[in-house]
C-alpha positions in Angstrom: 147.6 196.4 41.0 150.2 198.4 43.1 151.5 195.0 44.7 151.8 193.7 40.8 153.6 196.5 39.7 156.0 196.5 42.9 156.3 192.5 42.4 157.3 193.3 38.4 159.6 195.9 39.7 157.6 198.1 37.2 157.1 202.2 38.3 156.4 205.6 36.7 159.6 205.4 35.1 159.5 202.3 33.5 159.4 203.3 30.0 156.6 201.5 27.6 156.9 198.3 25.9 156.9 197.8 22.2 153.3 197.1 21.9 152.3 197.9 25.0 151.9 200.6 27.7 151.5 201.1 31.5 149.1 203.7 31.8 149.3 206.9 34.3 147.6 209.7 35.9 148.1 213.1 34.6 150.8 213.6 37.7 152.5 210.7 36.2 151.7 208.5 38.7 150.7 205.0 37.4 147.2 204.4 37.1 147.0 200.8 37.2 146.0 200.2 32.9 148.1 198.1 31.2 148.1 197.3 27.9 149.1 194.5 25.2 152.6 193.2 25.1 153.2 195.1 28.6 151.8 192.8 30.2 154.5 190.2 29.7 155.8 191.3 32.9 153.4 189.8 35.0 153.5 186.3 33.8 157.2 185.8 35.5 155.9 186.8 39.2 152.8 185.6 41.8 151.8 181.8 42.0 149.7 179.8 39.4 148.4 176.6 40.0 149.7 174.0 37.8 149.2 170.7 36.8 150.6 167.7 35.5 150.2 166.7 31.7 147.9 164.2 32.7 145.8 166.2 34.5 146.0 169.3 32.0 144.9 166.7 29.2 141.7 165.6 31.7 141.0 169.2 31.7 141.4 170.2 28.2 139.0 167.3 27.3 136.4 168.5 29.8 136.4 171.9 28.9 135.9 171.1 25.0 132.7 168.3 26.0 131.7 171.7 27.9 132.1 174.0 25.5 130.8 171.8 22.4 127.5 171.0 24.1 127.0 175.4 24.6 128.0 175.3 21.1 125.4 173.2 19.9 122.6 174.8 22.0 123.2 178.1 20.5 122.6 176.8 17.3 126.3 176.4 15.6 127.2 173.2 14.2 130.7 174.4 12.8 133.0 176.5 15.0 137.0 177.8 14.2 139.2 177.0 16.9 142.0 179.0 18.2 144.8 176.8 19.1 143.7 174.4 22.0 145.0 170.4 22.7 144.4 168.8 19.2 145.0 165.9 20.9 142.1 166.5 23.3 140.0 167.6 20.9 140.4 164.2 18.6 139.9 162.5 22.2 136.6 164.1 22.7 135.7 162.9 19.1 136.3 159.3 19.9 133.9 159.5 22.6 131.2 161.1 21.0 131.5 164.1 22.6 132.4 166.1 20.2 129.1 167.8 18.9 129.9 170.4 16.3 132.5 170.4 13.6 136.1 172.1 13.9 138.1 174.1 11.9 142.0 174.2 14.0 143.6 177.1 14.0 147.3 176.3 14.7 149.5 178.5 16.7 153.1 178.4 17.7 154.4 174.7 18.5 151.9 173.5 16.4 152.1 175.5 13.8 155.8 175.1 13.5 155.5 171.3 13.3 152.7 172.2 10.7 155.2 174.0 8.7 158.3 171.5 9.4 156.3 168.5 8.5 154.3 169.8 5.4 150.6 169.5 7.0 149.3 172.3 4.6 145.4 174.1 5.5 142.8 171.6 4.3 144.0 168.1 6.2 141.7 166.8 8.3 137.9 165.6 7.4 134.8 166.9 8.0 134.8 166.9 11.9 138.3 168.7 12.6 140.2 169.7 9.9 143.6 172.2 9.6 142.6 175.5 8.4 144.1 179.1 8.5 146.6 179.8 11.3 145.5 181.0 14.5 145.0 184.9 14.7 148.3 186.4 14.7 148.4 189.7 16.6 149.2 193.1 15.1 147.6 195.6 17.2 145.8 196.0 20.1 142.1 195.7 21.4 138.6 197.1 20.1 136.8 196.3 23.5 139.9 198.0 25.9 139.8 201.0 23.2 144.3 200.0 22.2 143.8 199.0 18.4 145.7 200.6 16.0 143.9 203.4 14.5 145.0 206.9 12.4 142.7 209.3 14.4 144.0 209.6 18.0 141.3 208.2 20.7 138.3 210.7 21.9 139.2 212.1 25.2 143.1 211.0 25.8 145.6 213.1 26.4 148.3 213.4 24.6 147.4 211.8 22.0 146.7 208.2 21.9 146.9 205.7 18.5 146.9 202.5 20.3 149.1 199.4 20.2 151.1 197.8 17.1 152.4 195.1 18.4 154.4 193.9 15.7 156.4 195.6 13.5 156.7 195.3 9.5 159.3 193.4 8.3 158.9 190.8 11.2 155.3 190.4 10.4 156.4 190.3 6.1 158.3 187.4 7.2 156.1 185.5 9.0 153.5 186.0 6.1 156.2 184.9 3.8 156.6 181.7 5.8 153.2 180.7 6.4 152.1 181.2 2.8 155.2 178.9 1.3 153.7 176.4 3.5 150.1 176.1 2.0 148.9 177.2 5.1 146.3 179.9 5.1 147.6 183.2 6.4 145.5 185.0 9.8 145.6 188.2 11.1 144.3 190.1 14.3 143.9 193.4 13.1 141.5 195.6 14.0 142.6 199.2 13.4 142.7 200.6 10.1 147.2 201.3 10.2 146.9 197.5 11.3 144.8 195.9 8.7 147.1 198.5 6.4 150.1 196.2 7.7 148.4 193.1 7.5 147.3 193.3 4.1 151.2 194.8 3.0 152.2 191.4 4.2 149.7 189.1 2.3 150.7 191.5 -0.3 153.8 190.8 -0.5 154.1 187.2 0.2 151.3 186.5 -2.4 153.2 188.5 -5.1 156.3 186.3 -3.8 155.0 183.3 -3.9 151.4 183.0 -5.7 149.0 180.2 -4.5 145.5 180.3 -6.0 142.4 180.9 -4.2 144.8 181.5 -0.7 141.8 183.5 1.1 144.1 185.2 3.6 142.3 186.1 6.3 141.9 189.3 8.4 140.6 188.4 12.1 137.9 191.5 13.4 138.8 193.6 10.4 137.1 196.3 12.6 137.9 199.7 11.0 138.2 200.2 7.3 138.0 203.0 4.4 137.7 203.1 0.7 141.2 202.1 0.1 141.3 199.1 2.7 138.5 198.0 1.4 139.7 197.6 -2.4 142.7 196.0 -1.2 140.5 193.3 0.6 138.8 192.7 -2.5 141.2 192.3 -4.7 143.2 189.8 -2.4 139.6 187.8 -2.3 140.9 188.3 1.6 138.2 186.8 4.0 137.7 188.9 7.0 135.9 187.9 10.3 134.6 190.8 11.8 132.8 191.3 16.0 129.4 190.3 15.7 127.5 190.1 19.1 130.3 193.3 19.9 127.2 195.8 18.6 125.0 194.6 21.0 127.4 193.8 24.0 130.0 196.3 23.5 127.8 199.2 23.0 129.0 200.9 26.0 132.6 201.3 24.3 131.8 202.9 21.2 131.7 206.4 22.8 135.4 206.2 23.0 135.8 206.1 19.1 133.1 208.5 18.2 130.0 208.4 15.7 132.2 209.6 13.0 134.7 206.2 13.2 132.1 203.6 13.9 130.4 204.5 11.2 133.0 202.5 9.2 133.5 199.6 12.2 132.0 196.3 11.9 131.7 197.2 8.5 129.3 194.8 7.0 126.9 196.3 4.6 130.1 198.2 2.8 132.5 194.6 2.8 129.6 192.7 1.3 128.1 195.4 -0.9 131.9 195.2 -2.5 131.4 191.4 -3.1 133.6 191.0 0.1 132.8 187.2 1.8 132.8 189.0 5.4 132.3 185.9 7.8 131.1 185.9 11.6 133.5 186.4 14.3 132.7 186.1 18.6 136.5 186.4 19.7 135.1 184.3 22.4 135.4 184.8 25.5 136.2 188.6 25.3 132.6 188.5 23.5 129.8 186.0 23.4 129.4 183.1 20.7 125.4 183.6 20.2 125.1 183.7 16.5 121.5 184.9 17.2 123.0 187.6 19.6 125.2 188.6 16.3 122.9 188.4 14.2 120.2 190.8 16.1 123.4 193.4 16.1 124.6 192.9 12.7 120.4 193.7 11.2 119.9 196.4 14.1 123.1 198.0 15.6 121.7 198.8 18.8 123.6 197.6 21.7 122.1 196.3 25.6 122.1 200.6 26.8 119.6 201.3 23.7 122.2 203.3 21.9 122.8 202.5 18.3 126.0 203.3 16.5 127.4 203.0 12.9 123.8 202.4 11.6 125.0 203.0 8.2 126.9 199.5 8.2 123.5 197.7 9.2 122.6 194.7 6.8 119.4 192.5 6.1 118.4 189.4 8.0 119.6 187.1 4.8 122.8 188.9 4.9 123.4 188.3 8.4 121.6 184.7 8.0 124.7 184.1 5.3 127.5 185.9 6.5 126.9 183.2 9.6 126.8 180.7 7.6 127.9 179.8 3.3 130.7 182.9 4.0 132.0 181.3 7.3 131.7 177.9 5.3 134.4 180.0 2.3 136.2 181.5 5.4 137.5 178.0 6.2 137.5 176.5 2.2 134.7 174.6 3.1 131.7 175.9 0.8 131.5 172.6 -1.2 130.3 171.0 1.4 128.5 173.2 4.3 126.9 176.5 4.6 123.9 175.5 3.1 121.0 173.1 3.1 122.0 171.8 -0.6 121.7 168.2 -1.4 125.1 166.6 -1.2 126.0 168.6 1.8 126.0 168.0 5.1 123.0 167.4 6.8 124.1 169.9 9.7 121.2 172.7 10.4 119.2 174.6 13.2 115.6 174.4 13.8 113.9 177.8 15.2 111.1 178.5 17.7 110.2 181.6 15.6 110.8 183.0 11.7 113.6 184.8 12.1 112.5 187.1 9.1 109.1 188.2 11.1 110.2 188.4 14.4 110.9 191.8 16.1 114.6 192.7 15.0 115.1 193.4 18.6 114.3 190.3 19.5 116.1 187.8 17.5 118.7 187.4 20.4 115.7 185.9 22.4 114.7 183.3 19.8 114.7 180.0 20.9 116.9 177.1 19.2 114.3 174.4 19.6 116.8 171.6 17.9 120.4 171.5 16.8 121.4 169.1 13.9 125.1 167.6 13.2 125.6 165.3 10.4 122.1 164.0 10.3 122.0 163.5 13.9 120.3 165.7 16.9 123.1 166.9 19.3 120.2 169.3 21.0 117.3 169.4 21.8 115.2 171.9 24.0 
């Protein structure tokens, strides 16, 4: 990290970033952390291989064929996509490759074009179709302990709050422009000042410009209270919390304290208010195993054998739906998936064991004996 910095032309006196912060030793010396937005530096220094379009397209259709065949054999038939070459992604479908069904979260380029053209959220069919924007950042990370939260970080000194990483009125705007555009608003917020920010925005450009049944959605939503909660009702907002983070991430949770993760990942309070909370992996940071999510969504208990925030546990049909009829709402797709229902589509999982019986500890472990897509097996084990 020393020759990064040097190459950045980044030392103890470069001050922070917005957003971001380079770390240091109690001496002042830099410590080698950096955070968020700080890290910007680094992407104008040091080699990177690079390709030509051609090849870059070869790739991106490779790793989707990867990615949609580890897809299918952990059970998920309908995934939300971050960005990635929609052209690629249409190319895989013409070749049958494509195995599970795609909600496209535009970002950037993409979405401007979205926006200059008029492609609103809902184009599309039942294999790829435009839905909310990609996660727009507002604060920082839950795993690297930088998300924006009111209490100051256990064990940091002086005082630490994390990262906003964009402020107010910039991020009112944006909200303002995405909504005019029929497009369905996304956040990344995970601490409770950010999801306060977030949901001022969608406040804001709602009350400016009313669309019904917008579903605005809040990406990890990880720490709430009474108040954010009843602001995400009322905006029918449709947040997509960390589900395999309970049993993966378990190791972090020290950093926030008992007291605070007792409202994180707050499942059993978002859907005891009526809340549609849907799954979230924030793949690759944590693993897509809906079983894996599941397990730590009904027990709490992470991979060390600590359990945290056990108030916010939930029943297997709770989990069974928030990974399924709400991540089906989440993308305005209820009608016609998220359930077995005739008229539906015929896209469903087949278990080696009941996940009802099994040992809660143990539904990670559960084999997915065959995966179904639109009437047709796209695994099989």
């Amino acid at each position: 990290n020393s020759k990064a910095f040097e190459m950045a032309g980044i030392t103890k006196n470069t001050p922070n970033s917005f957003g971001g912060t380079y770390d240091k030793f109690p001496n002042g010396e830099l410590n080698g952390r950096v955070t968020d937005r700080a890290r910007s530096v680094f992407e104008k220094i040091g080699k990177r291989e690079t390709f030509t379009p051609a090849q870059q397209l070869e790739r991106d259709r490779a790793g989707l064929a990867f990615i949609s065949k580890q897809f299918v054999k952990s059970g998920l038939t309908s995934v939300h996509h971050e960005g990635g070459d929609l052209m690629a992604l249409q190319q895989i479908r013409a070749r049958g490759e494509l195995l599970h069904r795609v909600s496209y979260e535009a970002q950037d380029k993409m979405l401007d074009a979205m926006i200059a053209n008029g492609v609103e959220t809902g184009l599309g069919d039942e294999w790829i179709r435009f839905g909310a924007t990609s996660e727009h950042t507002v604060d920082g990370s839950f795993s690297e302990r930088t998300m924006a939260i009111s209490q100051p970080y256990i064990g940091i000194s002086p005082p630490y709050h994390g990262n906003i990483t964009q402020k107010q009125d910039d991020l009112n705007a944006w909200a303002d422009r995405v909504n005019r555009a029929g497009i369905q608003m996304n956040c990344h917020a995970n601490g409770d000042i950010a999801i306060d920010h977030v949901l001022t925005a969608y406040e804001k450009a709602l009350k400016a410009f009313p669309r019904p049944d917008a579903r605005p959605k809040i990406t990890h939503c990880s720490l709430i209270n009474a108040s954010l909660l009843a602001r995400i009702k009322a905006l029918d907002a449709v947040p997509a919390l960390f589900t395999t983070y309970a049993y993966y991430n378990s190791d972090k949770f020290h950093f926030y304290g008992e007291g605070m993760m007792k409202h994180m990942m707050a499942y059993h309070d978002l859907l005891a208010a009526g809340v549609r909370a849907a799954a979230g992996s924030d793949f690759s940071p944590g693993p897509f195993d809906p079983l894996m999510g599941m397990q730590g969504m009904v027990t709490r208990k992470g991979w060390n054998g600590e359990t945290w925030g056990a108030d916010q546990k939930i029943t297997v049909d709770q989990a069974l739906r928030v990974n399924t009829i709400n991540g089906a709402y989440n993308s305005h797709e209820e009608h016609i998936k998220g359930s077995i229902t005739a008229g539906k589509l015929a896209d469903y999982v087949v278990l080696a064991e009941d996940i009802h019986t099994v040992d809660p500890e143990k539904i990670k472990d559960i084999t997915v004996v065959r995966t179904v897509t639109g009437g047709k097996t796209v695994y099989q084990a």
